[in-house]
C-alpha positions in Angstrom: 24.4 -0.7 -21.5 23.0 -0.6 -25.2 21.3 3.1 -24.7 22.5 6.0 -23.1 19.6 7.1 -20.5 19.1 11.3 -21.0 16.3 13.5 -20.6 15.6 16.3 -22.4 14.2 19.6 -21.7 11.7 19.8 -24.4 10.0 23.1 -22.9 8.5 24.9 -26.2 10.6 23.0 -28.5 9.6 21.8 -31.9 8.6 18.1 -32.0 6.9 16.5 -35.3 4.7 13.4 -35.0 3.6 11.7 -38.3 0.4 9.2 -37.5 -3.4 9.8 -36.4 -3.9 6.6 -34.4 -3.9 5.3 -30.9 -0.4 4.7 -31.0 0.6 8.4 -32.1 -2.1 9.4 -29.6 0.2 7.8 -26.8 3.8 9.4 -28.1 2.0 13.0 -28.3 0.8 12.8 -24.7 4.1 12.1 -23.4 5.4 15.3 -25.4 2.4 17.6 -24.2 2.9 16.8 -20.7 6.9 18.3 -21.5 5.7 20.9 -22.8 6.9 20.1 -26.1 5.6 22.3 -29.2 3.6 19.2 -31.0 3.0 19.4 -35.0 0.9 16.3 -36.2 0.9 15.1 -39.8 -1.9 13.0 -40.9 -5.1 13.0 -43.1 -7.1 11.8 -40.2 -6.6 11.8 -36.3 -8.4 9.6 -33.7 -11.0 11.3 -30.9 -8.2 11.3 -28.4 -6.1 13.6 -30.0 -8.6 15.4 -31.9 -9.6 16.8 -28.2 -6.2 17.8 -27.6 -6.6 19.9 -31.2 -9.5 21.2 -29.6 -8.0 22.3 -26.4 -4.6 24.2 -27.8 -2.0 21.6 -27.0 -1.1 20.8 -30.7 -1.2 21.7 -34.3 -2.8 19.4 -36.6 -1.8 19.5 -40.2 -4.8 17.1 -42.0 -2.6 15.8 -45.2 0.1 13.3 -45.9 3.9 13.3 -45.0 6.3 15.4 -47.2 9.8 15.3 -46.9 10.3 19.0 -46.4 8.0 18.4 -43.0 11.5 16.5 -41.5 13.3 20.2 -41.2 13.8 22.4 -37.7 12.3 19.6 -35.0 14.1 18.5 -31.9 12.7 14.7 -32.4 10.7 12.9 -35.0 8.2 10.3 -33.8 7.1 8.1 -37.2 3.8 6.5 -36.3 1.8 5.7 -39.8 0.6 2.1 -40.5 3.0 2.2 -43.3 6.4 0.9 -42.8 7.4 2.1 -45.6 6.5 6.0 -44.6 7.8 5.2 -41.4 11.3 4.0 -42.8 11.2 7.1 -45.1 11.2 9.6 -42.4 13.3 7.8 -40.3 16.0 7.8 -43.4 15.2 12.0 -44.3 15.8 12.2 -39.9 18.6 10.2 -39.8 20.2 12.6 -42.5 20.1 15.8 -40.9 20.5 14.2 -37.9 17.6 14.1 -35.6 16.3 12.3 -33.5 13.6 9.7 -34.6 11.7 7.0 -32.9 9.6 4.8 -35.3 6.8 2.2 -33.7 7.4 -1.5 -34.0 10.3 -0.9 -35.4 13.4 -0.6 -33.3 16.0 -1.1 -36.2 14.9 2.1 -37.5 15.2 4.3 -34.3 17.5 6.6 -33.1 16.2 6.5 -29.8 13.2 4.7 -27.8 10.7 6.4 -25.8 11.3 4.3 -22.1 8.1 3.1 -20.0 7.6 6.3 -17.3 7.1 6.4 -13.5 5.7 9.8 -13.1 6.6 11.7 -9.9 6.8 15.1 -11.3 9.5 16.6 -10.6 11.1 12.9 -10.4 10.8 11.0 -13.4 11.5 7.0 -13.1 12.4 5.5 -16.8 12.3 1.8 -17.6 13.9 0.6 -20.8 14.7 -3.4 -21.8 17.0 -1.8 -24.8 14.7 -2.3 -27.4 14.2 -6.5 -26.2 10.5 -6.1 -24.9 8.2 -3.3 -24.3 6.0 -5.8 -22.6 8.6 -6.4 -19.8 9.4 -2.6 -19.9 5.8 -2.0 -18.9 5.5 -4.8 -16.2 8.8 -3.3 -14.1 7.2 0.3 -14.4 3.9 -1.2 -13.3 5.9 -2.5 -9.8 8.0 0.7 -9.4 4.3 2.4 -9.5 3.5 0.6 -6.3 6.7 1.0 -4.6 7.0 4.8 -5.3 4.3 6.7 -3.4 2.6 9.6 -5.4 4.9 11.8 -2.5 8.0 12.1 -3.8 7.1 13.9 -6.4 6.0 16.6 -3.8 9.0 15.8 -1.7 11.6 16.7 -4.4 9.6 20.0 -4.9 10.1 20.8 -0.9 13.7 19.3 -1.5 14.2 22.1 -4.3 12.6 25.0 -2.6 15.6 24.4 0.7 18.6 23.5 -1.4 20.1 26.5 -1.4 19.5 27.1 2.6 20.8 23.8 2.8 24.1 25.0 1.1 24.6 27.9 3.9 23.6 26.1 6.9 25.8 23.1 6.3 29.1 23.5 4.0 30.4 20.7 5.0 29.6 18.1 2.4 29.1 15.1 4.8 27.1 17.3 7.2 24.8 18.5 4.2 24.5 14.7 3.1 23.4 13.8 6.2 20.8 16.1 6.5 19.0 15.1 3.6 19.4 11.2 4.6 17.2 12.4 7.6 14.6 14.7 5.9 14.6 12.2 3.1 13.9 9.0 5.0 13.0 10.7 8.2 9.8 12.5 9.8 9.9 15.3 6.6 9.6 12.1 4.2 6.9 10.6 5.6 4.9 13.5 6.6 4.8 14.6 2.6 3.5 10.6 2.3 0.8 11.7 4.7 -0.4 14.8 3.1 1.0 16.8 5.8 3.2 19.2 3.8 3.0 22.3 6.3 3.6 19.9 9.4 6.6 18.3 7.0 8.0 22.3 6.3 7.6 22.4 10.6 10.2 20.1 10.6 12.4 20.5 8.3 12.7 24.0 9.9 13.5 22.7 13.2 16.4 20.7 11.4 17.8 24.0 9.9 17.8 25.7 13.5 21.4 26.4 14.6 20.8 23.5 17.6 19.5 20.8 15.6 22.5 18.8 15.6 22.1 18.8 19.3 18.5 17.4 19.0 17.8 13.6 19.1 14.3 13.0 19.3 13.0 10.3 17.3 9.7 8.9 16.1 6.7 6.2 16.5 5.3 4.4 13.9 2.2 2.9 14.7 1.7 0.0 12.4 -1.1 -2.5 11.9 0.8 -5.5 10.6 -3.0 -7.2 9.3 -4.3 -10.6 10.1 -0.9 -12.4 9.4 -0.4 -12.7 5.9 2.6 -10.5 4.8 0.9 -9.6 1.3 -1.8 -7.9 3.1 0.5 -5.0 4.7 -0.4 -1.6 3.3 2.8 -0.2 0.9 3.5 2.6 3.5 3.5 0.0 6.3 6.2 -2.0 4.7 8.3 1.3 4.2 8.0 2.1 7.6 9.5 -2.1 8.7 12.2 -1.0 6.4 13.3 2.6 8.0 13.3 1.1 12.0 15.9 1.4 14.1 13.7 -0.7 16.9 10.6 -3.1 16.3 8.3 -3.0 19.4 5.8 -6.4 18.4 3.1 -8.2 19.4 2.5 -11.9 19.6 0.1 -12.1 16.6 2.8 -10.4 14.3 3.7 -13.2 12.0 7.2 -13.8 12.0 7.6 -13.5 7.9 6.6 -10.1 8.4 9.0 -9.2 11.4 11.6 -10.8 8.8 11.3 -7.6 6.7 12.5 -5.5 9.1 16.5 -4.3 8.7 19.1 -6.7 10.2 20.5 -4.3 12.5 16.9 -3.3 14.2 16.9 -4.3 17.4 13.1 -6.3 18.0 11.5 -6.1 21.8 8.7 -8.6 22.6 5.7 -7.2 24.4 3.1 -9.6 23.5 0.1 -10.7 25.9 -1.5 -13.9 26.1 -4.2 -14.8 28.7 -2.9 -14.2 32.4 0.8 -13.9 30.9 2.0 -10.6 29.5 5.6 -9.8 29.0 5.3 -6.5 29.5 2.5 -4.6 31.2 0.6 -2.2 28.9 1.8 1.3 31.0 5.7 0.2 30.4 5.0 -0.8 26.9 3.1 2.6 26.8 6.4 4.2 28.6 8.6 2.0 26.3 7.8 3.8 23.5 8.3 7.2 24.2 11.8 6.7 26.1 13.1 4.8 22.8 11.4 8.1 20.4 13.5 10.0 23.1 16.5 8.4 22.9 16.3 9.3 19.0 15.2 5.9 17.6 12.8 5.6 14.7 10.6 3.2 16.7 7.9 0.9 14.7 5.2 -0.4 16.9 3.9 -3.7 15.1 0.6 -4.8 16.2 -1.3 -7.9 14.5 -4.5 -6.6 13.1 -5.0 -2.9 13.2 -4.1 -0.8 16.1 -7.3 1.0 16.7 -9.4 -1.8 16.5 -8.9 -3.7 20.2 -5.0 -2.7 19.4 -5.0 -0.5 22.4 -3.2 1.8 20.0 -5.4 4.8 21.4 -3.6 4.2 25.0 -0.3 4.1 23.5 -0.8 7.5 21.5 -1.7 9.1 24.3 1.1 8.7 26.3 3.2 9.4 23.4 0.9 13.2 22.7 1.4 14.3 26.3 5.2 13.2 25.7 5.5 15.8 23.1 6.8 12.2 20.9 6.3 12.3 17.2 4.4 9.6 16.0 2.0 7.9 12.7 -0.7 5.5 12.7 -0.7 3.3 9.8 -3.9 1.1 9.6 -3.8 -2.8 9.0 -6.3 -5.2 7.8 -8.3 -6.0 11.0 -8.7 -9.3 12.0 -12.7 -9.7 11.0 -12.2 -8.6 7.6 -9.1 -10.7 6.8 -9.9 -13.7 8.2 -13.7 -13.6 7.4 -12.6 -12.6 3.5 -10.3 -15.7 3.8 -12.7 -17.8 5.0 -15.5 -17.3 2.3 -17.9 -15.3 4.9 -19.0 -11.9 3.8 -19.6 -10.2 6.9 -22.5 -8.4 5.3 -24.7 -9.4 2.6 -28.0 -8.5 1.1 -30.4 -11.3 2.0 -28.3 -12.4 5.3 -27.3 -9.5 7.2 -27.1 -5.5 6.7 -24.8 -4.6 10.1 -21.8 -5.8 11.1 -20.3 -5.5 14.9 -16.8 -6.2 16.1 -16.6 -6.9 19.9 -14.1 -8.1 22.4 -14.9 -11.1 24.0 -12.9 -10.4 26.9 -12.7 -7.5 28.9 -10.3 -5.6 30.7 -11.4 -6.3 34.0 -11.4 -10.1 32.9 -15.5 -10.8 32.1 -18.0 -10.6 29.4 -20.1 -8.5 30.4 -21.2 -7.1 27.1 -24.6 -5.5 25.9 -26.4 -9.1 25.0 -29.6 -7.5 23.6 -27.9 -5.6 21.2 -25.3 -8.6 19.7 -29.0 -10.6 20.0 -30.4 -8.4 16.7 -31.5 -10.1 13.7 -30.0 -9.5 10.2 -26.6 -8.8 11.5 -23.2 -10.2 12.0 -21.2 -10.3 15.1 -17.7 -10.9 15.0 -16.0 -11.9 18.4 -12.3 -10.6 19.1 -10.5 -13.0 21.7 -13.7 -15.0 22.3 -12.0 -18.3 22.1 -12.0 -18.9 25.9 -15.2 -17.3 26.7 -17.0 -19.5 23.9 -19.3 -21.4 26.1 -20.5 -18.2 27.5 -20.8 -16.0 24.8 -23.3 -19.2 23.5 -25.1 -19.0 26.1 -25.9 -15.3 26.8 -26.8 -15.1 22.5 -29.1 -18.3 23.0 -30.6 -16.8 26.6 -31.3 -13.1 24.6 -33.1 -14.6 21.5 -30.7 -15.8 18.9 -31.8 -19.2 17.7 -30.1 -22.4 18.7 -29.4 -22.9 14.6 -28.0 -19.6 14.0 -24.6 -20.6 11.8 -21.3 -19.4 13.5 -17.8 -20.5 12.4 -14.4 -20.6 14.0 -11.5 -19.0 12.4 -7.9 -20.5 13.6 -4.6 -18.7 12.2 -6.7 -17.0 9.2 -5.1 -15.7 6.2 -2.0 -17.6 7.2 -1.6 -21.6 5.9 -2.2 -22.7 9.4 -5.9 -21.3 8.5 -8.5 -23.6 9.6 -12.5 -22.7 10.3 -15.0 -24.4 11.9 -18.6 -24.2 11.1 -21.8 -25.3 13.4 -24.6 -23.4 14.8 -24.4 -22.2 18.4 -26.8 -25.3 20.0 -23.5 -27.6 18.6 -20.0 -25.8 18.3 -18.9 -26.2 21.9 -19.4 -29.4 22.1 -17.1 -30.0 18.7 -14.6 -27.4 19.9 -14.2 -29.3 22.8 -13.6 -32.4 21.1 -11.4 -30.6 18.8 -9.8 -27.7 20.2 -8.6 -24.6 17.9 -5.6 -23.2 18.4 -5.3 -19.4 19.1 -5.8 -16.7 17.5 -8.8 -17.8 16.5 -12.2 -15.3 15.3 -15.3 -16.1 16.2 -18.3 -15.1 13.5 -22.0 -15.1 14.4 -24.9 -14.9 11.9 -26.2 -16.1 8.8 -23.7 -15.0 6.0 -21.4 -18.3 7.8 -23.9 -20.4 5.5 -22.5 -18.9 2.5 -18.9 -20.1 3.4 -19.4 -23.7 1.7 -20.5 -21.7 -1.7 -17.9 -18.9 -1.4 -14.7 -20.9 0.3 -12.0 -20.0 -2.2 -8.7 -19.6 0.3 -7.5 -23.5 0.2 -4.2 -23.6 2.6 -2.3 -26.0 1.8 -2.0 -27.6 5.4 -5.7 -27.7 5.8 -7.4 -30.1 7.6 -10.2 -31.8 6.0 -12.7 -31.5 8.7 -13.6 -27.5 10.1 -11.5 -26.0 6.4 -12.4 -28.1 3.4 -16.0 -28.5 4.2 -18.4 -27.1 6.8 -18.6 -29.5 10.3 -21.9 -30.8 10.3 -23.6 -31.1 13.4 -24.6 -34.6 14.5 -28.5 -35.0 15.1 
């Protein structure tokens, strides 16, 4: 380690800042935000921190160093365009030892003002010891995504119950686990959700003198997206971190039930036509007895769980359960695999609706409203209508729709098994038939498919040249 790592409480102390630019601009605001007092030297300062003149969060001096300005500051920042000012006050600093950091110049620093994750109270600092600021600024840039804008809020709640901490449990181990649950627990991710007076609710029920006797877990509800693991929301892969058990799906891709901890134990509940492993009342019932039995239970669902997830059924068992649970959304499959396919589902000139429906109902038909899905200037998405093809053809061909209307096929999108068909609805069954798409496959209705040859970026690299690399093209 070339640096030590500190941080100091600059509340209301002195700091001096030589330099009117952009790059003095920068240092100041990183004081202010302290609440460091700020003195700026310089004969002329940029807009940026002339507004912060104007609004009472520094003291601008408008002439040139002197070396009597070095005397009674807590840290020196040098930021002139002249090195040789810069090496000046870094030599009158280094004698009466203070602190001073001088720009593009690390030689000539005491110290190095580290790229910042901001989660006040919790502060994340990135330093590369002075070898590259550029790298410095790419790890903060991924620690911003991986560190949710909560934990901030969640060290403030952690603050405001230390001390009731320290009576109810004075056992050190006990009071260490108690924050490993409220940290990575329900409290944790309740702050993530914005729910700080349901997160308080709980964190009381952990102080009550019978918590320890208490076991009830929690649901996560999590849309794992069309199937490629880079689509999963950040909160979503926190939650496959935290599990205890993963309750999936058959459309969950396995690189994203990879993710989950070792030790979780994973139950399979997926469906398929006229097989299901589990019906949906025990999966339903599964749920809540797991939550019951204490486990932090993630429910992995391909797509997202509100959109023909049956998510709704499961949540409601879980309610009247009394069962704690979240829904995290997901990509749904009509976005992700239309996106990856190079068909907007709406556009300007082609279509101004969009309709998701399930091609297969629960009682087994598809019996849908046929007049509606017949409307011009929209696009309608099938769910499941792989096996109902033929009919959904001819029901949009009896109500109106046009023999030529463009509709594509969408195998395994977003994945690199992706592979789409394209035809208009006089021809596809007969080239499905003579080429049959595997499931999960989408099925997309209406004229935006005709923009798919001009917009078809997503090139897997097991694609088929017919039905992925250019349209099908009906015979005559």
């Amino acid at each position: 380690m070339q640096l030590l790592p500190i941080f100091l409480d600059m509340q209301g102390r002195p700091c001096l800042v030589v330099g009117g630019g952009a790059t003095a601009a920068r240092k100041v605001g990183s004081l202010v935000r302290t609440g460091a007092a700020v003195r700026v030297i310089s004969p002329e300062i940029c807009d940026a921190l002339d507004r912060r003149v104007k609004r009472g969060e520094l003291n601008h001096l408008a002439r040139a160093f002197e070396p009597n300005d070095v005397a009674g500051n807590t840290l020196i920042i040098a930021a002139t365009d002249d090195r040789a000012v810069n090496r000046e006050i870094a030599r009158l600093a280094n004698e009466q030892q203070i602190p001073v950091n001088v720009v593009d110049d690390p030689d000539a620093c005491t110290f190095i003002l580290p790229s910042i994750v901001d989660r006040a109270p919790v502060t994340v600092a990135v330093s590369t010891g002075r070898s590259s600021p550029v790298l410095a600024r790419l790890l903060r840039t991924k620690l911003e995504s991986l560190i949710p804008a909560g934990y901030g809020r969640l060290a403030e709640l952690s603050g405001k119950y230390r001390e009731r901490v320290k009576q109810r449990f004075t056992d050190q181990r006990d009071r260490r686990r108690f924050w490993d649950r409220v940290l990575e627990g329900a409290v944790a991710e309740r702050i993530f959700a914005g729910q700080l007076e349901e997160a308080e609710a709980v964190i009381e029920q952990e102080l009550a003198p019978d918590a320890l006797e208490r076991d009830m877990g929690e649901v996560y509800l999590v849309g794992a997206g069309p199937g490629d693991p880079d689509l999963l929301t950040f909160r979503a892969l926190r939650l496959i971190q935290q599990a205890d058990v993963v309750v999936y799906d058959r459309l969950v891709a396995d690189a994203i039930l990879q993710m989950a901890r070792r030790d979780a134990k994973r139950i399979y509940v997926g469906k398929q036509r006229n097989h299901h492993a589990m019906r949906q009342e025990e999966i339903n019932r599964l749920l809540a007895d797991l939550a019951k039995d204490g486990h932090r239970v993630l429910r992995l669902k391909g797509g997202d769980p509100f959109i023909f997830g049956r998510g709704g059924e499961e949540i409601d068992t879980l309610a009247a359960e009394g069962v704690p649970f979240q829904v995290i959304p997901g990509i749904t499959a009509a976005s992700g695999c239309a996106a990856y396919a190079g068909i907007p589902l709406t556009h300007r000139d082609y279509a101004q609706s969009v309709v998701f429906v399930t091609g297969h109902l629960k009682d087994g038909t598809i019996n849908l409203n046929w007049p509606a899905l017949a409307q011009p200037n929209q696009t309608v998405v099938f769910y499941m209508g792989l096996v109902g093809l033929p009919v959904i053809v001819e029901q949009l061909m009896e109500h109106g729709v046009s023999g030529d209307m463009p509709i594509a096929l969408v195998q395994q999108g977003t994945t690199h098994l992706q592979r789409v068909y394209t035809a208009t609805l006089s021809t596809i069954v007969d080239i499905v038939s003579a080429d049959p798409p595997a499931p999960p496959t989408l099925v997309i209705v209406g004229e935006v498919v005709e923009l798919r040859e001009k917009l078809n970026w997503f090139r897997p690299p097991d694609e088929p040249v017919l039905g992925a690399t250019t349209p099908i093209v009906p015979s005559a």
